[in-house]
C-alpha positions as CSV (number, residue, x, y, z in Angstrom):
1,X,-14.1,-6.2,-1.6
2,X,-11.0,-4.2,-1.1
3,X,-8.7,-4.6,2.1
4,X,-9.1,-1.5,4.7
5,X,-5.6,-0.2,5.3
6,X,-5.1,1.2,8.8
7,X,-2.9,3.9,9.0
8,X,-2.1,5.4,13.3
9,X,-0.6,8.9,13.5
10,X,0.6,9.6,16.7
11,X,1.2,13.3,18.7
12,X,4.8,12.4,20.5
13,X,3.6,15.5,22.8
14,X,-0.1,14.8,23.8
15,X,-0.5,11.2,22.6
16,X,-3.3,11.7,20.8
17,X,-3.9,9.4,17.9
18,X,-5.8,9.1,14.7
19,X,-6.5,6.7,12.6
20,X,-6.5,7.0,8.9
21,X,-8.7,4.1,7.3
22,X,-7.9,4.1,3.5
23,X,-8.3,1.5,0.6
24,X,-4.8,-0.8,-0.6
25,X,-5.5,1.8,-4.0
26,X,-5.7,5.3,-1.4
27,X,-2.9,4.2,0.7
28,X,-1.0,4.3,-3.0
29,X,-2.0,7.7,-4.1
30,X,-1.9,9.5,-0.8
31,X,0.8,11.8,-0.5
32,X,2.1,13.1,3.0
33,X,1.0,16.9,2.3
34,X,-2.6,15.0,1.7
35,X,-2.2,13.7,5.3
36,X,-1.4,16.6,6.9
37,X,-4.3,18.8,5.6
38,X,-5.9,15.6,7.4
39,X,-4.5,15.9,10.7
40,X,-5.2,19.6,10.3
41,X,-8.5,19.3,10.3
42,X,-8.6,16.7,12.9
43,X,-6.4,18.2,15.2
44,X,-6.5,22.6,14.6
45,X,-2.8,22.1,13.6
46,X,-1.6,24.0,11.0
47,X,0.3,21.5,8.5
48,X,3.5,23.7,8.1
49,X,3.9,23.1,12.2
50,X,3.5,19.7,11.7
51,X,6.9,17.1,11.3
52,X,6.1,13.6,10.8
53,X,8.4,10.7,11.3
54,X,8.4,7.2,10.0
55,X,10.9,5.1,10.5
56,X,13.4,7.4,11.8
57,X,12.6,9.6,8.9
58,X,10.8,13.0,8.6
59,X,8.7,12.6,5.9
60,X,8.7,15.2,2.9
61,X,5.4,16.8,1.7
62,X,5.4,15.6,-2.0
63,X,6.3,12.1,-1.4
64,X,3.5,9.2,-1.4
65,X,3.5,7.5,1.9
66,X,3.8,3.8,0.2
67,X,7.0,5.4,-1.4
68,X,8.2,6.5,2.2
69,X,7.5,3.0,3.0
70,X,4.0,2.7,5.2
71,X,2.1,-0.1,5.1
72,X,-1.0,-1.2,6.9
73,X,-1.1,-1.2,10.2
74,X,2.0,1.3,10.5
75,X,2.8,3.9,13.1
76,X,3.3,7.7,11.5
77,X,4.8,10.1,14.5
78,X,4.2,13.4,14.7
79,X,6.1,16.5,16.1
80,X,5.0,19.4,16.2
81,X,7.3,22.3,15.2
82,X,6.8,25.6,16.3
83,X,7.9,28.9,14.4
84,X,10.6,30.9,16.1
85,X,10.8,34.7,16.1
């Protein structure tokens, strides 16, 4: 049986959390892009307003998150960034 990895992702502004439960082999192959299409359908928002933040870092779309360093049990922030006129 494979290990579940659990993976939080935090809203800084409304503290809502999810929780994305992945396999050791998913956590390897899922980029951040992949995540926030995720978030967007959990939370309505839009995944070009979303910023996330590991480890003092904002995460860039094409990267894998095991690249960016998250491991089970890891914290992912996100901010949400809103389009100026």
């Amino acid at each position: 049986l494979e290990r579940i990895m659990k993976v939080k992702v935090c809203d800084c502004e409304t503290e809502r959390t999810i929780v994305l439960s992945v396999t050791e082999e998913q956590l390897k192959r899922i980029t951040v892009l992949q995540l926030k299409k995720k978030i967007q359908s959990v939370f309505g928002i839009p995944e070009d307003h979303q910023r996330l933040i590991f480890a003092g870092q904002q995460l860039e779309d094409h990267r894998l998150l095991s690249d960016c360093g998250v491991k089970h049990e890891d914290t992912i922030h996100m901010a949400i960034r809103l389009r100026g006129g």
